[in-house]
Rosetta silent file (secondary structure, phi, psi, omega in degrees, C-alpha in Angstrom):
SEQUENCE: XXXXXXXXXXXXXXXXXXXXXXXXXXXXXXXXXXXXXXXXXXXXXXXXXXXXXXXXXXXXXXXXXXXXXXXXXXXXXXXXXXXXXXXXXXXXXXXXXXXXXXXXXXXXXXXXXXXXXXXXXXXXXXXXXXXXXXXXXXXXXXXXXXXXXXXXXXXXXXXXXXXXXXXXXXXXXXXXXXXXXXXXXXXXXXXXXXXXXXXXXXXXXXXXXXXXXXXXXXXXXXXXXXXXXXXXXXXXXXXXXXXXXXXXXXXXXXXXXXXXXXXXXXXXXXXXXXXXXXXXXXXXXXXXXXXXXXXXXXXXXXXXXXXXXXXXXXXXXXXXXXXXXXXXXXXXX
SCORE:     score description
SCORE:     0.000 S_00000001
   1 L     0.000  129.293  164.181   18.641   24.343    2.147 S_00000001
   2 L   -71.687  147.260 -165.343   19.595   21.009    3.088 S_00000001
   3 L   -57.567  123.450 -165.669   17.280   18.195    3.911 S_00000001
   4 L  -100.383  152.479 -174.202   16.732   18.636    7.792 S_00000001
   5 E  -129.772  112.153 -135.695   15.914   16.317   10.555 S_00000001
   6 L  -114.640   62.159 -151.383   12.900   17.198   12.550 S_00000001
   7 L   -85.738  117.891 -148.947   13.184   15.325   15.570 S_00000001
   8 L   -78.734  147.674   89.685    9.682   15.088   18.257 S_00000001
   9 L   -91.996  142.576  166.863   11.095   15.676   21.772 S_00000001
  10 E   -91.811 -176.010 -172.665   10.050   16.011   25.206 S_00000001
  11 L   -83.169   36.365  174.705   10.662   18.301   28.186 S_00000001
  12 L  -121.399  178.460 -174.340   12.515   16.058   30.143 S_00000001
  13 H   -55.530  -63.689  172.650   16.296   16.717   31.389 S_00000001
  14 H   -37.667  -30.496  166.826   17.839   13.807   29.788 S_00000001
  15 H   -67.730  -30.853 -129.797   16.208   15.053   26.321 S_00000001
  16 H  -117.610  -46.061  169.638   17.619   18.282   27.076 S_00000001
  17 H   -61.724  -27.255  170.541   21.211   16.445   27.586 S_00000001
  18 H   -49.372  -94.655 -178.550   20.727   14.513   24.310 S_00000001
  19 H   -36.844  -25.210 -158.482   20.373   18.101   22.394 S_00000001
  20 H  -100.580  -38.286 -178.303   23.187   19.993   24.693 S_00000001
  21 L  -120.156   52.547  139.511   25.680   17.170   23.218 S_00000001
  22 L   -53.772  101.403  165.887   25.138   17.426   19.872 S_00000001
  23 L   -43.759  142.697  168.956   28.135   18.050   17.247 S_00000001
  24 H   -35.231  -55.865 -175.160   27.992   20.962   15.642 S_00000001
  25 H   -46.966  -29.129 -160.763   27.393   19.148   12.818 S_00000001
  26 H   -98.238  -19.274  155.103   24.680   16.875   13.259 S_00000001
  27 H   -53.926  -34.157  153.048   23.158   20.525   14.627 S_00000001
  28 H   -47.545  -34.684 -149.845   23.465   21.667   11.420 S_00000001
  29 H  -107.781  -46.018  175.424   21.254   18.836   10.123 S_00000001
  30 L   -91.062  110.802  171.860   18.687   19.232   13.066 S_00000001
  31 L  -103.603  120.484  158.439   15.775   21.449   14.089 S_00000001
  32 E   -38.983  138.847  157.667   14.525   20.426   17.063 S_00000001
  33 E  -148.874  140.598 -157.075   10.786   20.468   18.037 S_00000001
  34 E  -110.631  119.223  153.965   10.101   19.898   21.979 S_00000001
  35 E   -76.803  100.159 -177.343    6.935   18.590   22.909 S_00000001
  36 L   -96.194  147.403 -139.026    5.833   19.646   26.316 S_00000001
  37 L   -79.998 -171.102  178.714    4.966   17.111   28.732 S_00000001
  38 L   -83.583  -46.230 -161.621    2.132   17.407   31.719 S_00000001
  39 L  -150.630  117.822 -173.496    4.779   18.909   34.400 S_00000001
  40 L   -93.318  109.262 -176.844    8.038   20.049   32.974 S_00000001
  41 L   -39.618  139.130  159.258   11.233   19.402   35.295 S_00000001
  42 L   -63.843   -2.252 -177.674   13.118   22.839   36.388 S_00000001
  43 H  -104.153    6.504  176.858   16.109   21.652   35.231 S_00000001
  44 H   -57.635  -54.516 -153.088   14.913   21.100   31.320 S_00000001
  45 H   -75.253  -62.947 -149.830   14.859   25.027   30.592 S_00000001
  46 H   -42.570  -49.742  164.978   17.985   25.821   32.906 S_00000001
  47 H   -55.909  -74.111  165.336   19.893   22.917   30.983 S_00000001
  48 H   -26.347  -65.685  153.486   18.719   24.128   27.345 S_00000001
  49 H    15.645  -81.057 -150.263   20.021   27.557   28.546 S_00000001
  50 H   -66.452  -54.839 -145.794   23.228   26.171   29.372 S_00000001
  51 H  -105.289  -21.438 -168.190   23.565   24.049   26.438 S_00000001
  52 L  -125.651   31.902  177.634   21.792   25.127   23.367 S_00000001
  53 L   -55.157  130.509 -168.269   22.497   28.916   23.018 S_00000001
  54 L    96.499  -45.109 -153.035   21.986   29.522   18.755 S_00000001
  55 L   -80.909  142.052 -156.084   20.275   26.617   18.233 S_00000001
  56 L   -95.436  166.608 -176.460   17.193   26.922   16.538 S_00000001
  57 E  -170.683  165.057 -171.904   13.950   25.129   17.364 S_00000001
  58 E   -91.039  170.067  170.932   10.135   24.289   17.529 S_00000001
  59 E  -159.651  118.716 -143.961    8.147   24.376   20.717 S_00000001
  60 E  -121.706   96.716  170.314    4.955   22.443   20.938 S_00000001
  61 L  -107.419   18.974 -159.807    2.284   23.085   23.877 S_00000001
  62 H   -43.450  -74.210  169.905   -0.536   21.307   22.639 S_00000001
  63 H   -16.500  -80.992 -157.201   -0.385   18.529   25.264 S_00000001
  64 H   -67.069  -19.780 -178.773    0.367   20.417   28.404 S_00000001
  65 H   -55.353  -49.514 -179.017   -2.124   23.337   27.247 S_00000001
  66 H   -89.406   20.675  162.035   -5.022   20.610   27.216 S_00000001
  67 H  -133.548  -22.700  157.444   -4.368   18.999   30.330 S_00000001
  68 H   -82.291  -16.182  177.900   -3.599   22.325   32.658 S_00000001
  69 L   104.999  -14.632 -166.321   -6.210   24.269   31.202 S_00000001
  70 L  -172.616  168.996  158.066   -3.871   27.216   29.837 S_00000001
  71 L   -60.651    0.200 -126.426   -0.858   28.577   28.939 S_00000001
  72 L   -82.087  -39.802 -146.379    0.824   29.527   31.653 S_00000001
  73 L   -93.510   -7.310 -171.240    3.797   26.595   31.606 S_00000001
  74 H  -101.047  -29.167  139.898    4.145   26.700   27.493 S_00000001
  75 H   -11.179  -36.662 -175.324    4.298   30.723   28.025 S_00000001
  76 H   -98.947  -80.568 -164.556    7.346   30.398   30.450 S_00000001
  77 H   -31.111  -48.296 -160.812    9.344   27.409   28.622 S_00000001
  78 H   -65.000  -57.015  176.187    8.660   29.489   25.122 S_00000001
  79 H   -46.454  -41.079 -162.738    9.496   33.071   26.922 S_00000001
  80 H   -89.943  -23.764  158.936   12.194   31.577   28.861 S_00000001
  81 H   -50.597  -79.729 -164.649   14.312   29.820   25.908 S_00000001
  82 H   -55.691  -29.418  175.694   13.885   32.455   24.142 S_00000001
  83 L   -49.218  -45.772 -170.612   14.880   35.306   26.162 S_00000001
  84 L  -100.773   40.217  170.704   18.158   33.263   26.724 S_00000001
  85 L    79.150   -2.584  156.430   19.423   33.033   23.436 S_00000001
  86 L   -66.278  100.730 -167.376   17.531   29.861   22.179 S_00000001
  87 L   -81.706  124.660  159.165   15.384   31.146   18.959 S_00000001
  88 E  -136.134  170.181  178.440   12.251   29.283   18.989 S_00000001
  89 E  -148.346  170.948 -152.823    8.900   29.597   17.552 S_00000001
  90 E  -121.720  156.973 -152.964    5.920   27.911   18.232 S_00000001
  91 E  -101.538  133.633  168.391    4.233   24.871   16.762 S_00000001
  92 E   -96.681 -161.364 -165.721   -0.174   25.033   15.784 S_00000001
  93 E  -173.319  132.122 -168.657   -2.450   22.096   14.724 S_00000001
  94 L  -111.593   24.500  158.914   -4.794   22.763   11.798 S_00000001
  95 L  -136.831   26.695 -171.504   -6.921   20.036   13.821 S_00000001
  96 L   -85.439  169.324  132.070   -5.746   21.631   17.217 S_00000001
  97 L     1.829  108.193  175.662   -7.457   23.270   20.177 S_00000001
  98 H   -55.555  -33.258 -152.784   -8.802   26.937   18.775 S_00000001
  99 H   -72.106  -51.754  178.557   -7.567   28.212   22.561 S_00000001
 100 H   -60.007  -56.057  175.407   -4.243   26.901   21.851 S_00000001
 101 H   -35.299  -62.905  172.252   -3.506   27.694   18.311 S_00000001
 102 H    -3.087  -72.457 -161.154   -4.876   31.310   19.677 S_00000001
 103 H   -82.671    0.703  153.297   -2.214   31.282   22.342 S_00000001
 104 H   -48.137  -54.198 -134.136    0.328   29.987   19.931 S_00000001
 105 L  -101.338   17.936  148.856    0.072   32.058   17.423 S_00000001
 106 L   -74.200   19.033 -152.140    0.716   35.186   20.170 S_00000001
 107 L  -131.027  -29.776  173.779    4.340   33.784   20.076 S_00000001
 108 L   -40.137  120.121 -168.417    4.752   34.405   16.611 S_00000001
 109 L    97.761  -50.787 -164.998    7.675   36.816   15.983 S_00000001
 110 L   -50.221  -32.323  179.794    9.231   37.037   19.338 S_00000001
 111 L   -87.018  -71.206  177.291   12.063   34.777   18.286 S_00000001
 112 L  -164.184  165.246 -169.102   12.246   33.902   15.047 S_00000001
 113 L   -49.258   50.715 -160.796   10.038   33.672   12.095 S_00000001
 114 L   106.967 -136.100 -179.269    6.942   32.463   11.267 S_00000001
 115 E  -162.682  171.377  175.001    5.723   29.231   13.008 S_00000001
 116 E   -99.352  155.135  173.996    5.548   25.260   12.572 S_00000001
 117 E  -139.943  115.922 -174.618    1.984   23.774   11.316 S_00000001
 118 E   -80.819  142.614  179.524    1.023   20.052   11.904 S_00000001
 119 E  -139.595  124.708  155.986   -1.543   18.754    9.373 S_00000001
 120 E   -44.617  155.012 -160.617   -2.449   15.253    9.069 S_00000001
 121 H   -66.832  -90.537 -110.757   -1.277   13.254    5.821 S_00000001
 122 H   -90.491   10.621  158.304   -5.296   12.982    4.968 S_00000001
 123 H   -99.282  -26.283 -157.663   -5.933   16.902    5.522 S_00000001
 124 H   -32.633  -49.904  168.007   -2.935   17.987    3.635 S_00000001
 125 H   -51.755  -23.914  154.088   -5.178   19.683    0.908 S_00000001
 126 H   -47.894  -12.839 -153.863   -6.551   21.774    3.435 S_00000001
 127 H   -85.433  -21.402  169.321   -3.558   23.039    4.683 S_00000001
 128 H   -58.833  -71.175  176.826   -3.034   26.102    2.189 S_00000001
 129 H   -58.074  -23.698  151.396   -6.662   27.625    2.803 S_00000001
 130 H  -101.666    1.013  160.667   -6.200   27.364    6.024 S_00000001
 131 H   -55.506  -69.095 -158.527   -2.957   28.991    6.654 S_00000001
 132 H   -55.524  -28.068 -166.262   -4.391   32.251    4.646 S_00000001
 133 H   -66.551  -51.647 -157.832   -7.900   32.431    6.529 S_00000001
 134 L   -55.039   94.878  157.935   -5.496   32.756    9.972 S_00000001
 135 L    41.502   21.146  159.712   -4.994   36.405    9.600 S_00000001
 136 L    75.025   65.726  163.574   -3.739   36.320    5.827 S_00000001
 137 L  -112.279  162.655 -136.600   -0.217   34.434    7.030 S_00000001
 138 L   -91.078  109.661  175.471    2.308   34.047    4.572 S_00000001
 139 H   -95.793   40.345  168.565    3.214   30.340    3.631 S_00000001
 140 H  -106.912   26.040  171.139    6.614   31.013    3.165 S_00000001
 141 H  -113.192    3.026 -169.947    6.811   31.679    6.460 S_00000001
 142 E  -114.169  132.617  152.811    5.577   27.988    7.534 S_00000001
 143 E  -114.735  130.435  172.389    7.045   24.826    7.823 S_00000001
 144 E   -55.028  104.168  155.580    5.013   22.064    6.964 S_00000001
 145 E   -89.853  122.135 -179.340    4.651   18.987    9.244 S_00000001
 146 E  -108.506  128.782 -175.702    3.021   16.596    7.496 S_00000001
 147 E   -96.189  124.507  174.777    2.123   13.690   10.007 S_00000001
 148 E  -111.277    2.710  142.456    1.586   10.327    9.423 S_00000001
 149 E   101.114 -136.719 -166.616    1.296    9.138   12.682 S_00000001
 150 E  -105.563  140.177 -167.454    2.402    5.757   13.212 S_00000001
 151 L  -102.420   19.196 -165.159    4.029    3.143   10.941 S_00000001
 152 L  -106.307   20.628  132.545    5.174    0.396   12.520 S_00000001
 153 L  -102.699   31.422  167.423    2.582   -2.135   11.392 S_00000001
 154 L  -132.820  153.316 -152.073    3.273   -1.302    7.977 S_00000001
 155 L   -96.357  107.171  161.768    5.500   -2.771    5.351 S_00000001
 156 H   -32.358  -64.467 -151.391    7.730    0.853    4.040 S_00000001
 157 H   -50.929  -50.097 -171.960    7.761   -0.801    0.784 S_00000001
 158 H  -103.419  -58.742  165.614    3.687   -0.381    0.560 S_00000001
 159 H   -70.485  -10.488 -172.080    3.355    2.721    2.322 S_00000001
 160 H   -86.252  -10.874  171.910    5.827    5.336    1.016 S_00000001
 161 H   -83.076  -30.217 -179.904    4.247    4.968   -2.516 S_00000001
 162 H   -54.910  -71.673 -151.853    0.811    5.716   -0.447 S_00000001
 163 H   -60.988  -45.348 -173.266    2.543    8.896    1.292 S_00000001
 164 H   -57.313  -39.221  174.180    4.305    9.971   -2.128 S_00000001
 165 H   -72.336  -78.756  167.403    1.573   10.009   -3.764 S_00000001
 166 H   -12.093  -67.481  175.350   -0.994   11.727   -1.610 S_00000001
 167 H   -32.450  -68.066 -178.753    2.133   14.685   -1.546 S_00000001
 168 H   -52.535  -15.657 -129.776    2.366   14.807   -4.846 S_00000001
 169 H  -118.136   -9.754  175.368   -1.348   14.949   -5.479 S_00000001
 170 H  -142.645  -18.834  175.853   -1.318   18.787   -3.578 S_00000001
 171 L  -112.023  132.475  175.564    2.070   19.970   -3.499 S_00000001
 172 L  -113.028 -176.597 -174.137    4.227   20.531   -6.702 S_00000001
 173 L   -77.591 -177.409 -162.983    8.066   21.881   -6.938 S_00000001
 174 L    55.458    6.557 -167.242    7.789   25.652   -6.596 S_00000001
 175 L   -34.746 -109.518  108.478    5.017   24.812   -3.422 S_00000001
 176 L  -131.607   18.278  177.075    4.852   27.926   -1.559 S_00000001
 177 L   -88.244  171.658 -176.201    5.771   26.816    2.083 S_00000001
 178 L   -56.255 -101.547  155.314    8.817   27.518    4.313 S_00000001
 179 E  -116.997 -176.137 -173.005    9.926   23.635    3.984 S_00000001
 180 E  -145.210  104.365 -172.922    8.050   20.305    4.063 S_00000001
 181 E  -103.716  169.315  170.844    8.710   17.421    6.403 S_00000001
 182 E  -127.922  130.051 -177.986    6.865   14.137    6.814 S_00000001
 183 E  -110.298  116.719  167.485    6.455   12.934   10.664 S_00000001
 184 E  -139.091  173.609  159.681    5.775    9.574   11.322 S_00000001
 185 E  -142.990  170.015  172.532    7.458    7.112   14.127 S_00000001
 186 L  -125.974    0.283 -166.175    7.860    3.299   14.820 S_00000001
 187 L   -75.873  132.533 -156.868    9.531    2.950   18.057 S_00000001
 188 L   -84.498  137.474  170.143    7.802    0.277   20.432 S_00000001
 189 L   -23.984  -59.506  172.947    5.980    1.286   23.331 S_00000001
 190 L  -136.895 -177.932  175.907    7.365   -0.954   25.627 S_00000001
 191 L   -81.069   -7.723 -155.821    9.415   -3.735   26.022 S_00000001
 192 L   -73.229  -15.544 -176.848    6.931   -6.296   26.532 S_00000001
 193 L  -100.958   11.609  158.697    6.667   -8.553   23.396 S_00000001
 194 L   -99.254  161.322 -166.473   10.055   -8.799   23.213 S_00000001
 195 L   -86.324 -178.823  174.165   12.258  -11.788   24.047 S_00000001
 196 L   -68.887  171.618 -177.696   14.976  -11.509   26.852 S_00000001
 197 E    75.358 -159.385 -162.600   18.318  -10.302   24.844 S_00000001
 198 L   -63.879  159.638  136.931   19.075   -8.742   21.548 S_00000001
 199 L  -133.603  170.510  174.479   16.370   -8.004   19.747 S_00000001
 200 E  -125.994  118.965  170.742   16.109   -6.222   15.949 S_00000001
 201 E  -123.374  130.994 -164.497   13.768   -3.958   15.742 S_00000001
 202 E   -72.053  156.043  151.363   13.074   -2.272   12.235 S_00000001
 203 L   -71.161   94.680  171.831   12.803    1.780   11.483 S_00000001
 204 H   -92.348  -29.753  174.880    9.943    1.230    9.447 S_00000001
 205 H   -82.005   10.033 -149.397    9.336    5.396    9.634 S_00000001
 206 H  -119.135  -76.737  153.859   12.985    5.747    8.911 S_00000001
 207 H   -16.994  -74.265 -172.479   12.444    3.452    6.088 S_00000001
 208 L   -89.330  -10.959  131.747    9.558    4.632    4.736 S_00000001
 209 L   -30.305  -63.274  174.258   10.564    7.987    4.672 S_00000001
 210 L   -77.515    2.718  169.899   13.648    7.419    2.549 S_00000001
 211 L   -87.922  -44.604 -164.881   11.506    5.553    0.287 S_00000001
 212 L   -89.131  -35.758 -160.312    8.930    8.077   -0.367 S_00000001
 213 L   -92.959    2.389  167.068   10.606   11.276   -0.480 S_00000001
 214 L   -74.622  -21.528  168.313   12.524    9.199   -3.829 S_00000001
 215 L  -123.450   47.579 -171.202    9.368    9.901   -5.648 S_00000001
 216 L  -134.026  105.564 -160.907    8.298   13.081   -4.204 S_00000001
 217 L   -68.714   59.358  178.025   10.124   15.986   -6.892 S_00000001
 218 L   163.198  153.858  177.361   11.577   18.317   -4.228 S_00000001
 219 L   -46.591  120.754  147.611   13.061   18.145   -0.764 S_00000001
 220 L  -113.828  137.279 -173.385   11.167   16.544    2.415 S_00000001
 221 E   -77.688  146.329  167.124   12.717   17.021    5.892 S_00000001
 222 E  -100.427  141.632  169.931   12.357   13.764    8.022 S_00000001
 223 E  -140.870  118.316  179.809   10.587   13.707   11.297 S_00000001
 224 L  -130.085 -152.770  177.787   10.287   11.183   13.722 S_00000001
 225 L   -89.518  -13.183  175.699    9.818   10.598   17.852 S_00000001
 226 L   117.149 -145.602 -163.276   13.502    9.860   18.764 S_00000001
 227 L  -125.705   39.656 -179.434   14.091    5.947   19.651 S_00000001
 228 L  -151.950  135.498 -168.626   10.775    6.295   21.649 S_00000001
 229 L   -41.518  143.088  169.797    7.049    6.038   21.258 S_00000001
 230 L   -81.766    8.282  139.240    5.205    9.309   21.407 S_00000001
 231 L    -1.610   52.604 -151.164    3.433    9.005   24.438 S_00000001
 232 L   -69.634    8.766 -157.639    3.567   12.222   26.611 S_00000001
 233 L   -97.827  114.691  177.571    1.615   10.086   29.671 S_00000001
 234 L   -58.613  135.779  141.510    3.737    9.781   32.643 S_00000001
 235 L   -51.969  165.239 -160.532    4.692    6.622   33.858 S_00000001
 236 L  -113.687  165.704 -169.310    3.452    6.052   37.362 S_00000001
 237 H   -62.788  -59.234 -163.470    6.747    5.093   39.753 S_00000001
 238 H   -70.770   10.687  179.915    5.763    1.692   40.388 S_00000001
 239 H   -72.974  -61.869 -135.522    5.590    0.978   36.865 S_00000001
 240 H   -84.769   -7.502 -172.298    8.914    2.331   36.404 S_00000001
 241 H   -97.701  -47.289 -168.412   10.473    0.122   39.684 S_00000001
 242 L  -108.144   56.867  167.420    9.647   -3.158   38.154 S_00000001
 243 L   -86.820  126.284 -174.062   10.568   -2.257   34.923 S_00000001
 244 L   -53.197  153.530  161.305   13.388   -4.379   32.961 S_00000001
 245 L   -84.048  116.589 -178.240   16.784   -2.246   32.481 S_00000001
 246 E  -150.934  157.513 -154.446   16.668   -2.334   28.744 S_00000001
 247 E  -121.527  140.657  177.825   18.777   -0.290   26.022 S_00000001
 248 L  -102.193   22.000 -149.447   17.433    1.190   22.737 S_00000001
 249 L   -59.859  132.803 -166.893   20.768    1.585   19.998 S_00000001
 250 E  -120.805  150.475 -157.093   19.724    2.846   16.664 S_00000001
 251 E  -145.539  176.770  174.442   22.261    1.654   13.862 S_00000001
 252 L   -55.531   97.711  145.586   21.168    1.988   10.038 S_00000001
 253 L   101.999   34.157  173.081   17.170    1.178    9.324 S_00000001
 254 E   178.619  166.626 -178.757   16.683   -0.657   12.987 S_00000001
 255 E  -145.503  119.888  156.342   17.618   -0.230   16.631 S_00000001
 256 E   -48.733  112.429 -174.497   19.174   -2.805   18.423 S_00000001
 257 L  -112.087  104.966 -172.967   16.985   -3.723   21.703 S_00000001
 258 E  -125.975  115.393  172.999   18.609   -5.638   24.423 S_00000001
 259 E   -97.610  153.537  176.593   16.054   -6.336   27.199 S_00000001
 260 L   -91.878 -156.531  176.834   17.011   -7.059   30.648 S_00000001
 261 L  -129.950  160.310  169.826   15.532   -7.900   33.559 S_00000001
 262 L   -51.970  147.978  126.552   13.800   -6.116   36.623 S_00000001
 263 L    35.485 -111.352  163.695   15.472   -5.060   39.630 S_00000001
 264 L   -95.010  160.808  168.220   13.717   -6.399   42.391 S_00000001
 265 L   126.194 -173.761 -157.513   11.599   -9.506   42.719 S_00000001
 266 L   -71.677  -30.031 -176.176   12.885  -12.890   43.232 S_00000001
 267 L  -108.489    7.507 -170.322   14.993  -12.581   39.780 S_00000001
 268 L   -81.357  170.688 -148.819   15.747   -9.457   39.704 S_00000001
 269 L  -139.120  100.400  175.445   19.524   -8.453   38.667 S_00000001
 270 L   -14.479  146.451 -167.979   21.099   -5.217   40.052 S_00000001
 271 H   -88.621  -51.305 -170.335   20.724   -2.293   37.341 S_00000001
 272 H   -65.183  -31.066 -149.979   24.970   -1.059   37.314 S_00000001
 273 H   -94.997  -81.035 -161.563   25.881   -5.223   36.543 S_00000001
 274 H   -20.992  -59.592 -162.195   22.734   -4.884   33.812 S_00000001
 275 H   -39.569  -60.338 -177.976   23.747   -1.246   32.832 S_00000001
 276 H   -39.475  -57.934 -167.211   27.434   -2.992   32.405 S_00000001
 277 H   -70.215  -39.570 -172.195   26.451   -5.755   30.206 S_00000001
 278 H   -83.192  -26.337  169.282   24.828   -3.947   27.866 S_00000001
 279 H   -47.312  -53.375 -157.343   27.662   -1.180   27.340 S_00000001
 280 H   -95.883  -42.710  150.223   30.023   -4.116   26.568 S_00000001
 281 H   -11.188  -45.965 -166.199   27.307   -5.996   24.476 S_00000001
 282 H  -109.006  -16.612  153.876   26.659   -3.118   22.124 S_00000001
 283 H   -47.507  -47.607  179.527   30.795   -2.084   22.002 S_00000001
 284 L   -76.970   -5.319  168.815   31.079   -5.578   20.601 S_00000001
 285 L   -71.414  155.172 -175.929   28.622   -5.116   17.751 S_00000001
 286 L   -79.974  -33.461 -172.416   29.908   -5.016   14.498 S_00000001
 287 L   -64.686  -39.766 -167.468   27.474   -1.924   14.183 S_00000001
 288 L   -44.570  140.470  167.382   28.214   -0.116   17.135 S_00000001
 289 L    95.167 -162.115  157.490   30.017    3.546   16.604 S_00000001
 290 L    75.623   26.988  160.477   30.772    4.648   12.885 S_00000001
 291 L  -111.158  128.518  144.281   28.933    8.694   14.185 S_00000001
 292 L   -38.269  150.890  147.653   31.886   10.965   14.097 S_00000001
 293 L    48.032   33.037 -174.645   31.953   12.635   17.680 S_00000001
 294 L   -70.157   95.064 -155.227   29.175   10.843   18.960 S_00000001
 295 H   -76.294  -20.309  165.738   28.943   11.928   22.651 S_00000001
 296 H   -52.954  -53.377 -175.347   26.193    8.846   23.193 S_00000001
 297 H   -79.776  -11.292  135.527   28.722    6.428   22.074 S_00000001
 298 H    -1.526  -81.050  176.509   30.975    8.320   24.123 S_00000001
 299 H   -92.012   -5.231  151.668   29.334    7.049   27.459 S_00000001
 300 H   -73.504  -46.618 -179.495   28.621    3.447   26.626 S_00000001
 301 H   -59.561   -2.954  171.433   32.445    3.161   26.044 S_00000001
 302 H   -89.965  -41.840 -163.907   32.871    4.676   29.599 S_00000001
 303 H   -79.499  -17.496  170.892   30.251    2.480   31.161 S_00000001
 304 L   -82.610  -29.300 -163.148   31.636   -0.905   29.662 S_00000001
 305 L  -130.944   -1.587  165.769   35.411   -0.025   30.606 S_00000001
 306 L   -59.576  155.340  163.551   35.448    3.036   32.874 S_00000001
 307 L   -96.588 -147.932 -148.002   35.788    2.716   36.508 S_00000001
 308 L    22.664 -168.848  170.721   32.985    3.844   38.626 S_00000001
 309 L   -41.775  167.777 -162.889   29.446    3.699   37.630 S_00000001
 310 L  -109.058    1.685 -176.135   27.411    2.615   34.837 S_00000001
 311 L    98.641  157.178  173.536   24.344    5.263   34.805 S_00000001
 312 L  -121.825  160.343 -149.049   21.050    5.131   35.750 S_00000001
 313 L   -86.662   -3.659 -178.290   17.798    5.030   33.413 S_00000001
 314 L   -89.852  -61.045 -163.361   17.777    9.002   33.619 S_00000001
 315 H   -52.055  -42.822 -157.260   21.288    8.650   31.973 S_00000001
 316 H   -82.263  -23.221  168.885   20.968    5.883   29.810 S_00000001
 317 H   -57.952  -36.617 -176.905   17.549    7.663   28.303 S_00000001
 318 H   -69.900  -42.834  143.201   19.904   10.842   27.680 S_00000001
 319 H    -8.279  -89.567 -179.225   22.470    8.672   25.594 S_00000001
 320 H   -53.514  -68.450 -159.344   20.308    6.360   23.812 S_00000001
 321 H   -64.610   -9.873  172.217   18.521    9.667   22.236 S_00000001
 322 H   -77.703  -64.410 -167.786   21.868   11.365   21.424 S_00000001
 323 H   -41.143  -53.950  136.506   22.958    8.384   19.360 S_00000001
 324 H     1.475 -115.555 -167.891   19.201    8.148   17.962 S_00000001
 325 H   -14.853  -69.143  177.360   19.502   11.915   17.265 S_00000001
 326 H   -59.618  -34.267  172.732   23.580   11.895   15.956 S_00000001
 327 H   -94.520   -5.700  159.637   23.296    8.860   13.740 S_00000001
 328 H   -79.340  -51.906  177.307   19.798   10.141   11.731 S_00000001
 329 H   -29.883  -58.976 -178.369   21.750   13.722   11.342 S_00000001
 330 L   -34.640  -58.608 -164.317   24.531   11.652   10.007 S_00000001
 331 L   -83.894   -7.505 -169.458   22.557    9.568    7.693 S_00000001
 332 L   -56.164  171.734 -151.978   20.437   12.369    6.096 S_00000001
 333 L  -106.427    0.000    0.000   20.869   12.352    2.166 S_00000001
């Protein structure tokens, strides 16, 4: 099997637009796994539906499980995919919830095959003995996530010999899992320590990934968050009104960041003229492009030179993460 790209998502529509305009190809390359949020839009599943019939994927309730109290909403998304021609199977935590794993691992089957299991990098020896105590399950029926949470105040170069080793140090070639990915991300929270304009911001999980899995004797799948911190916490609206219009483009080892300005307020600068600038800004990079059939780069060339509008922050979220999504598929080895 070829080395796979194991990309963190959430439940919101725009994610779900991201995923729906995917090339085949870079589908080939990508298993999804959908993180669900505290209150999942109706138009997430109905768009997956629509868009992602075949494609296979993970589904992750940890979150919304621990903040409603039950199952009820990752029971319907998981039920409701699946029903409609999405095969998914559901994701456990060998440092999760008991309640959840529980109600995961009644999901098991319905779909497709076995299940995903996240284990922290510094449990990973644990992770064999406890697959088998759960009801004897098979672990060639698992895929490993091994998570290493977040990298982006570390130099790749000094961690990926950390991560290789630790791998090596429990898993050998012949291992006896499904596959084995390493999850980590780097994408910045927010905008705020950045200057106005361009900024370069490195993939250091990108990075340190493709570093690591050179001294690790057998395939690891990459996994990261997208071009966005993994935060599941809604913003609250008035966050989100005087928030700069700012663009995320991921290009080889870094993603171009050009922040803007708010809205409203004494300086603020209409969102379509922002929206505008940055479409023909990032057209004019030397970087820009070079994804076959990239439907993200797709709709910045409409929004710098099309006529009518330029998108809204719903759109431009929907976009960013295809390009994200189509140029790691792309880049895998």
């Amino acid at each position: 099997m070829p080395i796979r790209y194991i990309p963190v998502v959430r439940t919101k529509a725009g994610e779900a637009d991201a995923l729906g305009n995917l090339t085949a190809a870079a589908r080939a390359r990508t298993f999804p796994l959908i993180r669900l949020t505290g209150q999942i839009p109706v138009t997430f599943q109905k768009k997956m539906i629509a868009n992602c019939n075949g494609f296979p994927m993970a589904i992750d309730g940890s979150y919304n499980f621990l903040g409603t109290g039950g199952p009820a909403a990752y029971n319907g998304l998981f039920k409701g995919l699946g029903a409609n021609g999405v095969p998914v199977i559901p994701v456990l935590w060998i440092r999760g919830d008991p309640a959840y794993n529980s109600a995961a691992l009644a999901l098991v089957g319905l779909y497709g095959h076995g299940f995903v299991l996240n284990v922290p990098l510094a449990d990973l020896p644990l992770a064999l003995g406890w697959v088998t105590a759960v009801e004897g399950w098979n672990p060639n029926n698992i895929d490993l996530l091994i998570d290493v949470g977040g990298v982006a105040e570390h130099d790749p170069a000094a961690m990926a010999p950390y991560v290789s080793h630790t791998i090596n140090a429990t898993l050998k070639p012949g291992h006896p899992w499904r596959s084995v990915a390493v999850h980590s991300w780097s994408a910045p929270k927010d905008h705020g320590p950045l200057k106005a304009g361009r900024n370069d911001v490195p993939r250091r999980d990108w990075r340190m990934w493709d570093q690591a899995r050179l001294a690790v004797p057998f395939d690891i799948d990459y996994s990261d968050c997208g071009h966005v911190h993994p935060s599941l916490d809604e913003v609250p609206g008035f966050v989100m009104g005087n928030a700069t219009v700012s663009v995320r483009y991921a290009v080889d080892n870094n993603w171009i960041i050009y922040k803007g300005s708010p809205v409203s307020g004494p300086n603020g600068i209409d969102m379509g003229a922002q929206y505008r600038g940055h479409a023909k800004a990032l057209m004019a990079d030397v970087a820009f492009g070079g994804v076959a059939g990239c439907w993200g780069d797709g709709r910045i060339q409409h929004y710098a030179n099309g006529p009518g509008g330029t998108g809204g922050r719903a759109q431009w979220a929907a976009l960013l993460l295809n390009r994200h999504l189509s140029l790691t598929a792309a880049r895998l080895p």
